[in-house]
C-alpha positions in Angstrom: 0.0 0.0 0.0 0.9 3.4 -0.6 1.5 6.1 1.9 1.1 9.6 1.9 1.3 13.0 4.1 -1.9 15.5 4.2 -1.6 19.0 5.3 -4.7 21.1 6.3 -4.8 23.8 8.9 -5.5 23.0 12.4 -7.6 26.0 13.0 -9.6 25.1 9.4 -9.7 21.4 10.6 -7.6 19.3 12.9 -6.5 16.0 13.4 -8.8 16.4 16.8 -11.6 17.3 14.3 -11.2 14.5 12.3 -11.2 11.8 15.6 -14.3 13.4 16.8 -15.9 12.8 13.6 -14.4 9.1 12.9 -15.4 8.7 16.7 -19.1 8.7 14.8 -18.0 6.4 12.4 -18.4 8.9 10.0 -15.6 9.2 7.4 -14.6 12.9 6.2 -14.0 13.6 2.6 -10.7 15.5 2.4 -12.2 18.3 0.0 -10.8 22.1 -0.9 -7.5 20.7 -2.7 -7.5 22.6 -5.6 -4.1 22.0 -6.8 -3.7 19.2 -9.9 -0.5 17.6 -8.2 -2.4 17.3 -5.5 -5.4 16.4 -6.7 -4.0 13.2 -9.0 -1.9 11.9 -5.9 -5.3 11.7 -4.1 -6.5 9.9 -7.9 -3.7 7.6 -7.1 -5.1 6.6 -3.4 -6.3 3.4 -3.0 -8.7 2.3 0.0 -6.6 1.3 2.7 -3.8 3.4 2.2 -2.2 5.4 5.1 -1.5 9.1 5.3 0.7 11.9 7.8 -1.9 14.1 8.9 0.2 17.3 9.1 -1.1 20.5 10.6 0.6 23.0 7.9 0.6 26.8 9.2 0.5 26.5 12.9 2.4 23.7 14.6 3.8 22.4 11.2 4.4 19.0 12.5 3.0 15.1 11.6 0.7 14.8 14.5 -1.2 11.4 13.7 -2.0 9.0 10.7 -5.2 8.7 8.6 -6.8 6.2 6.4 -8.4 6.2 2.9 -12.0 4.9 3.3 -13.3 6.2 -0.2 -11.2 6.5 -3.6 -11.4 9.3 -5.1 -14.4 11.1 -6.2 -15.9 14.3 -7.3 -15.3 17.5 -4.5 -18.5 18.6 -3.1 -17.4 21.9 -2.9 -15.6 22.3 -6.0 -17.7 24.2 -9.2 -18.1 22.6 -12.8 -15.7 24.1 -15.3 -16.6 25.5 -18.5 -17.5 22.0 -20.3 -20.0 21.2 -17.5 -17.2 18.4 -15.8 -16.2 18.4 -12.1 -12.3 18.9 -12.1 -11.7 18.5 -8.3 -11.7 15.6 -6.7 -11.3 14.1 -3.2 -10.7 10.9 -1.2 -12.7 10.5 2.2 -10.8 9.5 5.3 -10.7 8.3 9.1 -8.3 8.6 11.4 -6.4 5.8 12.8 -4.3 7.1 15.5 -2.6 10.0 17.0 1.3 10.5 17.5 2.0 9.9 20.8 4.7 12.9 19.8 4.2 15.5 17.0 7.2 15.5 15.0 8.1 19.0 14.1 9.4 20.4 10.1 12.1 21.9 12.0 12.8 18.1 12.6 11.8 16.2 9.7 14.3 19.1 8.0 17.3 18.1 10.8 17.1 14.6 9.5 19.5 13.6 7.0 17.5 10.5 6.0 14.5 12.8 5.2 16.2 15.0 2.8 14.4 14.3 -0.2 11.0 13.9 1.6 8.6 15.6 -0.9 7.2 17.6 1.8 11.0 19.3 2.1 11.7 19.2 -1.7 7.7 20.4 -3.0 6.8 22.3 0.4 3.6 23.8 -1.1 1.8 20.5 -2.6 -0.8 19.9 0.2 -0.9 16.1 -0.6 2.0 13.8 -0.9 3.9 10.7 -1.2 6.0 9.2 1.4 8.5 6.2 0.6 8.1 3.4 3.1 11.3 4.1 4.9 10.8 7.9 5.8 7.1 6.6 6.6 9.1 3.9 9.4 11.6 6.7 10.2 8.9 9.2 11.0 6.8 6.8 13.0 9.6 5.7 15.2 10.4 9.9 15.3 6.6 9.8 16.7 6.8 7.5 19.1 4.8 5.0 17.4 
C-alpha cells in the first residue's frame, strides 16, 4: 500500500476534528484541494492506504496517521468548469491514531535521511507521497 502525508490547517480542521468525527463512524471527505499535483496523488489513493496528517501553518508538525476509506471522487465543494465536468476531486478519510509525539518540520528538515521527503523538496503540494522508509523513520520519530 501506498503512503502519503496530508496537510490542512489545524484552526480550518484538525486532526482532533477529524477523531471526533471518525469517533461517529463517519468518514470525512478530504475536500478544498484545488491544486492538480495534489489532486491526481489523491486519484492515485487506494482504500486502505495510510497518510501523515500534518497541521501546515500553525504547529507544522506530523501529528497522527489517517486512512483512505473512499477512492477518489468528485469534490462537493468544487464548481463545474466550463465543459460542465467536475475537475476537483477528493478521497474520504478516518483517522487511525494520534502521534504519541508531533514531530516538528524543523525536525523532519534536521534529518539527513529525510532530505528528499517531498514535503521538504515540494513544500507547497498539500498532498504527498512518502516512501516506506521515511514513513518507518517518521513513525519511530513519533513514538509509534
Amino acid at each position: 500500500m501506498a503512503k502519503w502525508l496530508m496537510k490542512s490547517e489545524p484552526d480550518v480542521f484538525s486532526f482532533d476534528d477529524l477523531v471526533a468525527v471518525t469517533a461517529e463512524g463517519e468518514a470525512e471527505e478530504w475536500h478544498g484541494v484545488r491544486n492538480y499535483a495534489a489532486r491526481n496523488n489523491m486519484r492515485a489513493m487506494a482504500v486502505g492506504d495510510e497518510a501523515f496528517f500534518y497541521h501546515s501553518n500553525i504547529g507544522k508538525e506530523i501529528v497522527g496517521i489517517m486512512k483512505t476509506v473512499v477512492p477518489a471522487h468528485p469534490d462537493s465543494t468544487a464548481d463545474l468548469n466550463a465543459k460542465g465536468e467536475v475537475v476537483w476531486e477528493c478521497v474520504d478519510v478516518q483517522s487511525v491514531k494520534p502521534f504519541p509525539r508531533p514531530v516538528t518540520l524543523a525536525e523532519i528538515k534536521a534529518t539527513e535521511a529525510l532530505a528528499n521527503m517531498e514535503l521538504i523538496k515540494l513544500s507547497r503540494l498539500s498532498v504527498s507521497k512518502v516512501s516506506d522508509e521515511e514513513w518507518d523513520l517518521l513513525c519511530r520519530m513519533g513514538g509509534l
